[in-house]
C-alpha positions in Angstrom: 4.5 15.3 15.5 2.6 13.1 13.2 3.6 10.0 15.4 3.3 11.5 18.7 -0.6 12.4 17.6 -1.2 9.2 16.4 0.0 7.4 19.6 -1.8 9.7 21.8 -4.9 10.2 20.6 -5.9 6.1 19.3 -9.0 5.5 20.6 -7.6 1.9 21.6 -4.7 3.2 23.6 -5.8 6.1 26.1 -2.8 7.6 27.9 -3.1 9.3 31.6 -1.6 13.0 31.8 0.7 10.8 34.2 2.0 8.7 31.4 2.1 11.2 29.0 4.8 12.8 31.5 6.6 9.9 32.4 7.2 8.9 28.4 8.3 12.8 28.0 11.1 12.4 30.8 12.2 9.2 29.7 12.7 11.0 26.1 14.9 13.2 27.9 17.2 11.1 29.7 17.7 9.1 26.3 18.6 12.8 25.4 16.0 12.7 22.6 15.9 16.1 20.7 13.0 18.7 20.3 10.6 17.2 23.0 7.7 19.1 23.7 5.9 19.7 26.4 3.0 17.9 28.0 1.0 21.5 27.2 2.4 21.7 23.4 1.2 18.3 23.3 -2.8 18.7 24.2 -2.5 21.7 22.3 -1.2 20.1 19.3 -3.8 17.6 19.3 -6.5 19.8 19.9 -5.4 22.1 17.0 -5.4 18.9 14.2 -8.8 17.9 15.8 -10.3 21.7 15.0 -8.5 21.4 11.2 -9.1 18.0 10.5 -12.4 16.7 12.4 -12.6 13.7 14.4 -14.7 10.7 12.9 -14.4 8.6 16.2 -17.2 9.5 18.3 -17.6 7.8 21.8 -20.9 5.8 22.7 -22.4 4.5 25.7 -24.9 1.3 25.1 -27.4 0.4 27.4 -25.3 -1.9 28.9 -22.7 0.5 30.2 -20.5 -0.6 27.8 -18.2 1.7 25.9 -17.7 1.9 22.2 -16.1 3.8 19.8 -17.8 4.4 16.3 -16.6 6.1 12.8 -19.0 7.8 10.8 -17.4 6.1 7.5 -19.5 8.9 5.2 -17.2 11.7 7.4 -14.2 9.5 6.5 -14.6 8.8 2.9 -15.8 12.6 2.4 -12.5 13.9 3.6 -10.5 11.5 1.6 -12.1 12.6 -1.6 -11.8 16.7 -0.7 -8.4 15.9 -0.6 -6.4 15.9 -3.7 -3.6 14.0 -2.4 -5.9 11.1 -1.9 -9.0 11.7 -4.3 -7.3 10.8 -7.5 -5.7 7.1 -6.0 -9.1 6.3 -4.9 -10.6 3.8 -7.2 -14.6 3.7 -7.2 -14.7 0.5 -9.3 -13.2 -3.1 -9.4 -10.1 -3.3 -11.8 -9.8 -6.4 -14.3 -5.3 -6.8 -13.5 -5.1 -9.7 -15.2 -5.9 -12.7 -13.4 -7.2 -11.3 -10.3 -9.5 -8.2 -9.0 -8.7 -5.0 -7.7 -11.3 -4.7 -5.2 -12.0 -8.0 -3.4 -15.2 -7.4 -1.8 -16.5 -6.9 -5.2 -15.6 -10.3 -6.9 -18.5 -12.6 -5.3 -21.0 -9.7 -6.4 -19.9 -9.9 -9.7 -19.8 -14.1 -10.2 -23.4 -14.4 -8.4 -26.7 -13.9 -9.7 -27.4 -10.8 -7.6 -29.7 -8.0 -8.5 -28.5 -5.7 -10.9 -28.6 -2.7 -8.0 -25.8 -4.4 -6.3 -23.6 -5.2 -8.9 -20.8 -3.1 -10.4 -21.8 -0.6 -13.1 -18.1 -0.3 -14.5 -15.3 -2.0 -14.6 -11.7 -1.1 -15.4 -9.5 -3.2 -18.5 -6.3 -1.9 -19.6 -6.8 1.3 -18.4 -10.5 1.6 -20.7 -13.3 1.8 -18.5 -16.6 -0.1 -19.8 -20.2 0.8 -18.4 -23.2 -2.2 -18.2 -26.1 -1.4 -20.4 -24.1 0.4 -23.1 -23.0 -0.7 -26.5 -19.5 -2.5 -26.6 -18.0 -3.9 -29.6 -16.0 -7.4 -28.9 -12.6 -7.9 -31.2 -14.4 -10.0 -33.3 -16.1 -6.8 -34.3 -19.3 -8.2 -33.0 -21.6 -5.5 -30.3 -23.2 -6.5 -27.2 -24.6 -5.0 -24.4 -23.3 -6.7 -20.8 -26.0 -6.9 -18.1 -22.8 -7.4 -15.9 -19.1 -7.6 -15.7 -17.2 -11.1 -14.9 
C-alpha cells in the first residue's frame, strides 16, 4: 500500500482516473495478487492524508505557472513527534574522524562568520562540547572555544 501511495500521490507524477485503471487491469492480467480497487485506492490515500498531513501545498504565481511548495517547519515537526525518527535525527555536525557529519555545516565552521551562524556544539567520540563553556585540553590546560573547527 506504501508504494502504491507513493506512486500515486507524487506531486511530480499526476495520474488520470483513466490510468489509474488501466495500471489496475494490467496488474490483473499479470495475475498480480490483492489488487484493490480504483475506489480503495482514493480512499486509501485520502485516509493517510487525514492521519498524516500533507506538506505539499499547490501554488499558482502570477504567471500562471504552477508550483508545488513544502512547508519544511510542517516536515521537520512531524519527523521529530515521531519516535521512530526523532532519536536518529542529529541537530549538530559530528567530528567522524576526518570528515563532517553534516556537510552544509563545514564552510560555516572554517569561515569567519558571525558567531549566530555558526554551530553551538559539536559531537567527538560520542562527548558533545558547547562554545563559550569551559573545556579542559589533554594537556590538562582549559579554554573556552569561540567556535568548533
Amino acid at each position: 500500500l506504501f508504494l502504491t501511495d507513493l506512486l500515486l500521490t507524487s506531486p511530480r507524477l499526476r495520474f488520470s482516473d483513466a490510468q489509474i485503471s488501466a495500471m489496475l487491469r494490467w496488474a490483473k492480467a499479470l495475475h498480480a495478487r490483492d489488487i484493490l480497487t480504483l475506489y480503495a485506492i482514493k480512499k486509501m490515500c485520502q485516509d493517510l492524508r487525514r492521519l498524516v498531513g500533507d506538506p505539499t501545498k499547490k501554488v499558482v504565481s502570477p504567471s500562471g505557472n504552477i508550483l508545488y511548495i513544502n512547508d519544511i517547519g510542517a516536515a521537520v515537526a512531524i519527523d521529530y513527534a515521531n519516535p521512530l525518527t526523532r532519536f536518529a535525527m542529529s541537530n549538530f555536525p559530528e567530528d567522524c574522524g576526518g570528515y563532517m557529519s553534516e556537510a552544509q555545516h563545514g564552510f560555516k565552521m572554517f569561515c569567519d562568520g558571525p558567531e549566530g551562524i555558526v554551530t553551538p556544539a559539536v559531537r567527538v567520540e560520542g562527548k558533545i562540547f558547547f562554545t563559550q563553556e569551559l573545556l579542559q585540553r589533554s594537556d590538562v590546560s582549559y579554554f573556552i572555544p569561540e567556535r568548533f573547527f
